[in-house]
C-alpha atoms as a printed R data frame, in Angstrom:
    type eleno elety resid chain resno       x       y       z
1   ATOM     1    CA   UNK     A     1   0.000   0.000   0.000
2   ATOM     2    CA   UNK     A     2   2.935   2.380   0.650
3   ATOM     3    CA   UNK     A     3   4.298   1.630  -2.940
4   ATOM     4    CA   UNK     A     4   1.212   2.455  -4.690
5   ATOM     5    CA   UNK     A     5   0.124   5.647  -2.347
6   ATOM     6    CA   UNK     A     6   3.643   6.443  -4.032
7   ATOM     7    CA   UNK     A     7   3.298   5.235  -7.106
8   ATOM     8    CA   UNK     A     8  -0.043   7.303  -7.478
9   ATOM     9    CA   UNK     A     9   1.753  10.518  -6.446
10  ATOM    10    CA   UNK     A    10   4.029  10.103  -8.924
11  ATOM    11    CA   UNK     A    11   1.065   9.467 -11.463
12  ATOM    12    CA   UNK     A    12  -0.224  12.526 -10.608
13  ATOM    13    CA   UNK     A    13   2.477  15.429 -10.411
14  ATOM    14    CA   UNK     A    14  -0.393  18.128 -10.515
15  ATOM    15    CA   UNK     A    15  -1.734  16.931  -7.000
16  ATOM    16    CA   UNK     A    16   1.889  17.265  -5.316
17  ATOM    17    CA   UNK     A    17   2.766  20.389  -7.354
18  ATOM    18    CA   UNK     A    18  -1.428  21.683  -6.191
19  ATOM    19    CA   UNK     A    19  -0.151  21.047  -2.298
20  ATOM    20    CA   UNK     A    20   3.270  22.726  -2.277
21  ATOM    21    CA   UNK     A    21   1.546  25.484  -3.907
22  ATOM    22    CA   UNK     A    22  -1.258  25.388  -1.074
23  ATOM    23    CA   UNK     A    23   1.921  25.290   1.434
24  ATOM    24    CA   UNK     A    24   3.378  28.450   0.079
25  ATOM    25    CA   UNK     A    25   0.325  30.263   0.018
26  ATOM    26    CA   UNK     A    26  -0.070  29.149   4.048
27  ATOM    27    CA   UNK     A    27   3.624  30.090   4.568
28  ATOM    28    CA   UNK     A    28   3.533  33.168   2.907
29  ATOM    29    CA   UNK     A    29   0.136  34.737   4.918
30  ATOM    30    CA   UNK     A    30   2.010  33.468   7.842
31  ATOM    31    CA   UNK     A    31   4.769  35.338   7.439
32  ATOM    32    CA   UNK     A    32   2.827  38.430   6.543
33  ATOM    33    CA   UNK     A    33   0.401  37.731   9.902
34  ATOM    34    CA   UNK     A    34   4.035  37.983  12.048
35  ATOM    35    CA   UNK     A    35   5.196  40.982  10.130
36  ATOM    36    CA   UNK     A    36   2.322  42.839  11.492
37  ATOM    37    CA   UNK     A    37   1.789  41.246  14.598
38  ATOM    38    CA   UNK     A    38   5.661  42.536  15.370
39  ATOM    39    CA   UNK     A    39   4.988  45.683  13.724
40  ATOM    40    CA   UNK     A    40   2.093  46.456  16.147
41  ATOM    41    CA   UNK     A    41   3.786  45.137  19.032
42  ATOM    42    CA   UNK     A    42   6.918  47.232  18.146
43  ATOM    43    CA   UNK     A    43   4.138  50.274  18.289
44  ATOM    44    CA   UNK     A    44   2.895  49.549  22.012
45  ATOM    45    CA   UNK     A    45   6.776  49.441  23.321
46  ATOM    46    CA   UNK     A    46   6.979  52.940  21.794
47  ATOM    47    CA   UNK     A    47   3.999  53.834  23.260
48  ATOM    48    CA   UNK     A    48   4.895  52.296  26.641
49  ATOM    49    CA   UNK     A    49   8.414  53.724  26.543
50  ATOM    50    CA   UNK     A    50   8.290  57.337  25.080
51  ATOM    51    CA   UNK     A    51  11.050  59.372  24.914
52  ATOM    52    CA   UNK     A    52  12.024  61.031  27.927
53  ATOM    53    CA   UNK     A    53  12.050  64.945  26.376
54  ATOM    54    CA   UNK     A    54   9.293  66.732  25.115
55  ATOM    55    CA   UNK     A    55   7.793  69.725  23.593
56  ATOM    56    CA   UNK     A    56   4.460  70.359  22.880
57  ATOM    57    CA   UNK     A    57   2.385  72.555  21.173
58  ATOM    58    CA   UNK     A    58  -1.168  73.806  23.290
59  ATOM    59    CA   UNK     A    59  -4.804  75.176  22.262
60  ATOM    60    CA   UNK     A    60  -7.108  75.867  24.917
61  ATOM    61    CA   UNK     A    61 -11.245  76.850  24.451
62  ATOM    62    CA   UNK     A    62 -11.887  79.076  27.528
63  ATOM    63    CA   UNK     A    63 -14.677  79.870  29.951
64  ATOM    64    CA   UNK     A    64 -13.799  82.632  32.522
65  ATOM    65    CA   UNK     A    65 -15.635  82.601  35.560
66  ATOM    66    CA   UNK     A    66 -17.855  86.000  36.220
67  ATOM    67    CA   UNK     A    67 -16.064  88.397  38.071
68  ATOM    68    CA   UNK     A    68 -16.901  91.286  40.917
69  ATOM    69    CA   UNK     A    69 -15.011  94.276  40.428
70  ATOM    70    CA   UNK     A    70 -14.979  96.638  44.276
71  ATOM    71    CA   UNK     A    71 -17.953  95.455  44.682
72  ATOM    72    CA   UNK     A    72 -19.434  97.927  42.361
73  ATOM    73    CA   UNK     A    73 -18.957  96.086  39.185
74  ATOM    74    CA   UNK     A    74 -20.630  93.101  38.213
75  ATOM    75    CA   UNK     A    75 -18.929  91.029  35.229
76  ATOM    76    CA   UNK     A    76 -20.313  88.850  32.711
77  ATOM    77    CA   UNK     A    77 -18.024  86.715  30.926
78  ATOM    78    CA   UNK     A    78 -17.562  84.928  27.794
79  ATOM    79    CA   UNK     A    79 -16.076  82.098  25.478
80  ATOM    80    CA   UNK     A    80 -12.424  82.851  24.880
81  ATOM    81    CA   UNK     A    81  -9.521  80.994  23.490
82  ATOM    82    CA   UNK     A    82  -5.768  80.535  24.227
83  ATOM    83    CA   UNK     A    83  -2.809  78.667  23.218
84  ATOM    84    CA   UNK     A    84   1.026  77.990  24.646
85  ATOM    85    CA   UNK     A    85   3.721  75.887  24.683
86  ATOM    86    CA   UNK     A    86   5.941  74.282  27.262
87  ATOM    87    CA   UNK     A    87   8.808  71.828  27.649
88  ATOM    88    CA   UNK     A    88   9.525  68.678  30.261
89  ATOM    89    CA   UNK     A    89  10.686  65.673  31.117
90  ATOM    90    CA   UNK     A    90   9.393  62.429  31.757
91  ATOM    91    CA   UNK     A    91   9.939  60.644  34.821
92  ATOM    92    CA   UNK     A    92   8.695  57.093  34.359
93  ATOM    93    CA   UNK     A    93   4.580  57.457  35.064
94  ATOM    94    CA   UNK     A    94   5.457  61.347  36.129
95  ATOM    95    CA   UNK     A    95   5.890  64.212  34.278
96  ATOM    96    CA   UNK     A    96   7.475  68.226  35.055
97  ATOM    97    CA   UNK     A    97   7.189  70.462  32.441
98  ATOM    98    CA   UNK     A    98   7.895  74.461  32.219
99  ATOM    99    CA   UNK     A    99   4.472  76.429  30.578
100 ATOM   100    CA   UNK     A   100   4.204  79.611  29.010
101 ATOM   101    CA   UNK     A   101   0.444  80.392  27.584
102 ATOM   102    CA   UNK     A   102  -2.565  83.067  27.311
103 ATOM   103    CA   UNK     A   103  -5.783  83.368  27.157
104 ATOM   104    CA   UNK     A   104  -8.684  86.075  26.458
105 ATOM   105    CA   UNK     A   105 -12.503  86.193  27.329
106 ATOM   106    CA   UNK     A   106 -14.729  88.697  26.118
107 ATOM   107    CA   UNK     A   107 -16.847  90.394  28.342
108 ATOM   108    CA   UNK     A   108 -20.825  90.220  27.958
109 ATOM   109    CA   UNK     A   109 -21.536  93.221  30.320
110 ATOM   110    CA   UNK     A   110 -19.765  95.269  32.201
111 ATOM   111    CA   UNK     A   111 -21.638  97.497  34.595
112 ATOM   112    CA   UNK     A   112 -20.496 100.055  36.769
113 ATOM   113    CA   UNK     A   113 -23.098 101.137  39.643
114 ATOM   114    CA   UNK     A   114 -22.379 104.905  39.763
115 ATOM   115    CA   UNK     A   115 -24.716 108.021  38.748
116 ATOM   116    CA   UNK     A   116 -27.327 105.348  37.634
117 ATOM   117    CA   UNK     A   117 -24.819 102.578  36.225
118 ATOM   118    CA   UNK     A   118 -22.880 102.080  32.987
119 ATOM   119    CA   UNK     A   119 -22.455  99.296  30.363
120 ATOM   120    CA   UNK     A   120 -19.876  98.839  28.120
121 ATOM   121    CA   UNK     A   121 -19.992  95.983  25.424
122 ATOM   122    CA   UNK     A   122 -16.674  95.996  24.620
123 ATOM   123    CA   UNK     A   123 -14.457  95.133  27.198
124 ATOM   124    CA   UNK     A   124 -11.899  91.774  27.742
125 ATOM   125    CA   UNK     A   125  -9.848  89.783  30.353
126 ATOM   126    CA   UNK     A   126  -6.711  88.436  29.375
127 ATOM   127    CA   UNK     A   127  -4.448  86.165  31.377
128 ATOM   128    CA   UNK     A   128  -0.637  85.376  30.385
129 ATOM   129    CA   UNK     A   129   0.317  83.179  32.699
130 ATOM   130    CA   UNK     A   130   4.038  81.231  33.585
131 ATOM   131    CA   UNK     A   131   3.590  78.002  35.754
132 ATOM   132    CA   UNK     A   132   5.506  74.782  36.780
133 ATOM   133    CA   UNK     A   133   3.440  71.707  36.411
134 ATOM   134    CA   UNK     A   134   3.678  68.238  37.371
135 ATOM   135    CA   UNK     A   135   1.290  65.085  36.144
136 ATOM   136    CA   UNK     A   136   1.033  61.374  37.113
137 ATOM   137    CA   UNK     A   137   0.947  59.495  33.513
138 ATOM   138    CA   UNK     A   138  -0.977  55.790  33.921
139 ATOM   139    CA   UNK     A   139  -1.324  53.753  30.847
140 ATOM   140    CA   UNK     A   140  -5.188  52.247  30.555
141 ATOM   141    CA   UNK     A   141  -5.326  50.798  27.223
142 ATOM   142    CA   UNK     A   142  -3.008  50.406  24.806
143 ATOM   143    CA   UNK     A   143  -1.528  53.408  23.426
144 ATOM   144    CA   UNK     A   144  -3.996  55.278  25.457
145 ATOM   145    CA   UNK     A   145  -2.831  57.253  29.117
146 ATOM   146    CA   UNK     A   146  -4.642  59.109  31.875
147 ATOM   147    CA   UNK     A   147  -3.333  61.818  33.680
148 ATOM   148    CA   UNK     A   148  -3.811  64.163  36.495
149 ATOM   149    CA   UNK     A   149  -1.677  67.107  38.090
150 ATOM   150    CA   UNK     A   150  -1.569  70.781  39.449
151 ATOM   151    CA   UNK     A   151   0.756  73.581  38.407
152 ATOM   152    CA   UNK     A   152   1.417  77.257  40.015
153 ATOM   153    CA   UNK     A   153   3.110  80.419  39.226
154 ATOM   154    CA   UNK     A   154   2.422  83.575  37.908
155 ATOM   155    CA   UNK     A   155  -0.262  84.998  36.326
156 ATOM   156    CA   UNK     A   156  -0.113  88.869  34.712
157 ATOM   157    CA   UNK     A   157  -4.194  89.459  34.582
158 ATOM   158    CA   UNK     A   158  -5.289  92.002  32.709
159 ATOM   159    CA   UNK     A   159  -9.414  93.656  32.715
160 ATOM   160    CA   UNK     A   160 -10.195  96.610  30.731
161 ATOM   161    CA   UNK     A   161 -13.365  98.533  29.333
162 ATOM   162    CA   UNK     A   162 -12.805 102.081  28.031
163 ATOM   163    CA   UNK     A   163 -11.067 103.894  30.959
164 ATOM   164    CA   UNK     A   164 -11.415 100.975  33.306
165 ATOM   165    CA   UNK     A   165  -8.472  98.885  34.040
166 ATOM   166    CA   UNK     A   166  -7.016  96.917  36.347
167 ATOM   167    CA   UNK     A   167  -3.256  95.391  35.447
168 ATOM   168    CA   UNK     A   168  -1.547  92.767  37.730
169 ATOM   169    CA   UNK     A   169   0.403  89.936  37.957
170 ATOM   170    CA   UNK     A   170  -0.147  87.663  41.080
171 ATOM   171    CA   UNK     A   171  -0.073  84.179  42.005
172 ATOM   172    CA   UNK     A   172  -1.763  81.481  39.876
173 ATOM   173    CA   UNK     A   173  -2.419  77.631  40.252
174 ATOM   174    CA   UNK     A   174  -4.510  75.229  38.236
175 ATOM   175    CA   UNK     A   175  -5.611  71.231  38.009
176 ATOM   176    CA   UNK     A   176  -5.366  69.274  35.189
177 ATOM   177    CA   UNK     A   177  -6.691  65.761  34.007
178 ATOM   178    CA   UNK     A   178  -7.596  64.381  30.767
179 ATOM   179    CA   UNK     A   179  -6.291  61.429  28.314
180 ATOM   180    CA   UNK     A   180  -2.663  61.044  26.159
181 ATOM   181    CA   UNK     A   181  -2.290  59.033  23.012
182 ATOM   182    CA   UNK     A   182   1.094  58.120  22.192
183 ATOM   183    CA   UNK     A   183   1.213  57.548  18.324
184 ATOM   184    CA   UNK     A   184   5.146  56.342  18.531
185 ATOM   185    CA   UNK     A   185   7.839  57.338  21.213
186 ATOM   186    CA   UNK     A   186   8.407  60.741  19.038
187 ATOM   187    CA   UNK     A   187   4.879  61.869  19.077
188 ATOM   188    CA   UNK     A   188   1.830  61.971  20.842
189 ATOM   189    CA   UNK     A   189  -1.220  63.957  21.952
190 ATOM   190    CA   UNK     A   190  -3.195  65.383  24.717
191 ATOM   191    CA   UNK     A   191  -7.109  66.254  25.598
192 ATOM   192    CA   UNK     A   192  -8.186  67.184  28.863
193 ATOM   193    CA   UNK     A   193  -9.700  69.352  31.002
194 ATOM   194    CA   UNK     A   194  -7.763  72.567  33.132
195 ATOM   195    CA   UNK     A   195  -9.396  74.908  35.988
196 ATOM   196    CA   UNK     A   196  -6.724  77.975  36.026
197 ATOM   197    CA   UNK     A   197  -7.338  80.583  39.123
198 ATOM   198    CA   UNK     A   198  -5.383  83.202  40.466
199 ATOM   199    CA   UNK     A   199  -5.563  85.851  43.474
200 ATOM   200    CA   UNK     A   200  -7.342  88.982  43.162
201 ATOM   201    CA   UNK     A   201  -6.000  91.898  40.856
202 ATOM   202    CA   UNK     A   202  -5.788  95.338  42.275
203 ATOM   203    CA   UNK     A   203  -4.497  98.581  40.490
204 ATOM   204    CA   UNK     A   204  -5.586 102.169  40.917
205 ATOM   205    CA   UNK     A   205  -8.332 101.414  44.198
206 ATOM   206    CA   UNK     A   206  -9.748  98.899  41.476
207 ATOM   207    CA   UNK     A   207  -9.788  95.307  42.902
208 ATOM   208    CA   UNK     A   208 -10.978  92.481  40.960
209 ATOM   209    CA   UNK     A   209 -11.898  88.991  42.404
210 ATOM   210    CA   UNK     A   210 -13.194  85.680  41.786
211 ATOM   211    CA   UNK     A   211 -10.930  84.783  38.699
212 ATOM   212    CA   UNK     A   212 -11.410  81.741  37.498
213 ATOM   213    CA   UNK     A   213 -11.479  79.802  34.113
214 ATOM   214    CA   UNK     A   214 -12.797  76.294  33.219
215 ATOM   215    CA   UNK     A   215 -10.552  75.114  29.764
216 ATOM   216    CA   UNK     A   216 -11.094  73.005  27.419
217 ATOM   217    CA   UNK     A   217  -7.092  71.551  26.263
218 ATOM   218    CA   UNK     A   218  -5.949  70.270  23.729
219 ATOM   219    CA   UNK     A   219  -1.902  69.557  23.293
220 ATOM   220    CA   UNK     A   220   0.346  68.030  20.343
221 ATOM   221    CA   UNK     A   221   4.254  66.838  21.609
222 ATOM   222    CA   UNK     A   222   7.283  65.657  20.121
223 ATOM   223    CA   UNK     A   223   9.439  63.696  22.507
224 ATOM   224    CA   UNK     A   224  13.110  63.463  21.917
């Protein structure tokens, strides 16, 4: 039986030549199934190693709280934007980074309660602000990271309306948290959320408190 299971291969060439053919294919789709399994495994070290340095590039959507100006003045504000950029290090799951950024709200209405009140429509609060930050980086999934942290430092605040002012720079803190996605160890992203408040602003008997603003983040960052 072992001669003629033989002797009908060799009878039939196309059957043998039909199943090495069927074994390349296999070997082949194989091979291209580890190529990508390493490829995307090479892609979550990166991730879960980034390089150390980074920049990164920020855009913020802003909501500044409403403000009381010496107790005269009641502030409405508005939808703002801002953007910075800042530079750190990463410490294993922590991060310290250096920030430079600014912001500006409009101001709805700006009433002053003296000889039967004023309103101005166009008026603005701007905040340029310097701060020291430092996160705790977890991975959850993947390329994907929380992260959570406070920062302080200074904060120059400016609000003006025609010939009001008030011009300060004072002490600032904020808390962050939101998610990173690490696209490779070179570049990666974040979204999150930031609460930025300093101490009150006075200038010229003019004292402005509460100021507050809730900010909508998003960063880009090149490690190195």
């Amino acid at each position: 039986m072992v001669f003629t299971g033989f002797s009908s291969r060799l009878s039939n060439p196309g059957t043998e030549r039909g199943e090495f053919y069927q074994g390349e294919i296999m070997l082949k789709r194989l091979s291209a199934l580890t190529a990508i399994t390493c490829f995307l495994a090479t892609g979550t070290a990166f991730a879960a190693n980034p390089n150390p340095n980074y920049v990164k590039l920020i855009g913020k959507y802003t909501r500044m709280s409403d403000m009381d100006i010496t107790d005269r003045v009641q502030v409405d504000s508005d939808e703002g934007y801002g953007f910075g950029a800042a530079i750190g290090r990463h410490f294993g799951m922590f991060k310290l980074e250096a920030e430079v950024a600014t912001q500006e709200s409009d101001i709805n209405n700006f009433e002053v309660n003296e000889r039967g009140g004023r309103s101005f429509e166009a008026a603005d609060a701007r905040i340029d602000t310097l701060m020291l930050n430092a996160y705790v980086d977890v991975p959850v999934a993947g390329d994907f990271w929380v992260y959570g942290g406070g920062g302080f430092g200074g904060a120059a605040v400016t609000v003006s309306a025609r010939d009001y002012d008030a011009d300060e720079t004072v002490f600032a803190y904020k808390l962050m948290a939101g998610v990173s996605y690490y696209f490779s160890d070179q570049f990666g992203t974040e979204l999150g959320y930031e609460y930025l408040a300093t101490e009150d602003v006075s200038y010229n008997l003019i004292e402005v408190e509460d100021i507050s603003s809730s900010n909508v983040v998003l960063a880009l960052k090149y490690m190195f």
